[in-house]
C-alpha positions in Angstrom: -13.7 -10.1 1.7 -13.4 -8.4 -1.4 -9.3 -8.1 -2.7 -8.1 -5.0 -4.8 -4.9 -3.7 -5.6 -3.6 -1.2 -3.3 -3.8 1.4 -6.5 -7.7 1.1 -7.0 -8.0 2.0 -3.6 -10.4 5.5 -2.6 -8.9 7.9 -0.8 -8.7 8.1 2.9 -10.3 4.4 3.0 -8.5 2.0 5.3 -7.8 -1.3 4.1 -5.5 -4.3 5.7 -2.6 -5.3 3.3 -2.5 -8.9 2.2 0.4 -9.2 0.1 3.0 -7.4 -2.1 3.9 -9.5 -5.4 7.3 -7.8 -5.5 11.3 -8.8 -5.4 12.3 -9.7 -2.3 14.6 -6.5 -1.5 11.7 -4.5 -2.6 9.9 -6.8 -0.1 12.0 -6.3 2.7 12.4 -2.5 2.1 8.4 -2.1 2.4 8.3 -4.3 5.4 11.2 -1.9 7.0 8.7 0.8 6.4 5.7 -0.9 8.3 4.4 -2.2 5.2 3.2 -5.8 6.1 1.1 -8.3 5.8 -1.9 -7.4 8.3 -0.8 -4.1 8.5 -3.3 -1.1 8.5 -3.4 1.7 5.5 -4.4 4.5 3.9 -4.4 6.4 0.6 -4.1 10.2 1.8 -2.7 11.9 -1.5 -2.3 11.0 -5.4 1.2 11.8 -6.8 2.3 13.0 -10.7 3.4 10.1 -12.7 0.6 7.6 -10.9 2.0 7.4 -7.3 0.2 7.8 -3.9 1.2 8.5 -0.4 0.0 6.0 2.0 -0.7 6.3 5.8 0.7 3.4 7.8 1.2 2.9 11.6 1.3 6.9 11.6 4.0 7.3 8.8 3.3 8.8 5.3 4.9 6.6 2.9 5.3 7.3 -0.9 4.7 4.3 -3.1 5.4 4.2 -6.9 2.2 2.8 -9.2 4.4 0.0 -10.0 4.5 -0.9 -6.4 0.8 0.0 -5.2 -0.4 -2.2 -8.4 1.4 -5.3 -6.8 0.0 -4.8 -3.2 -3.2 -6.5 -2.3 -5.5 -5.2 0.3 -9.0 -6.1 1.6 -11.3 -3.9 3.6 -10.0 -3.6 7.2 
């Protein structure tokens, strides 16, 4: 099972998160949102600046690069 961060990710490919190397209120904040560990996503749309919008659990979520860059994910 090949890992990648959640950035390098193609479009539209879903992937299973593994972990999110970030503070822990960021931590908990993603979680809130359905951003997991084991949890199912999506890139659906590139932002300005470097972000994306993500598709998880049927919610469009809008990560920063910062963020995506910390977030590991494997093929689902």
């Amino acid at each position: 099972m090949e890992r990648i961060a959640l950035d390098q990710v193609p479009m539209n490919q879903s992937m299973t998160l593994l972990s999110a190397d970030v503070e822990a209120p960021v931590a908990r904040r993603l979680s809130a949102l359905g951003l997991r560990r084991g949890a199912e996503v999506s890139v659906v749309q590139r932002l300005s600046g470097g972000g994306r919008l993500v598709l998880v659990a049927g919610s469009r979520v809008a990560l920063a690069k910062g963020v995506l860059a910390a977030m590991t994910v494997a093929a689902a």
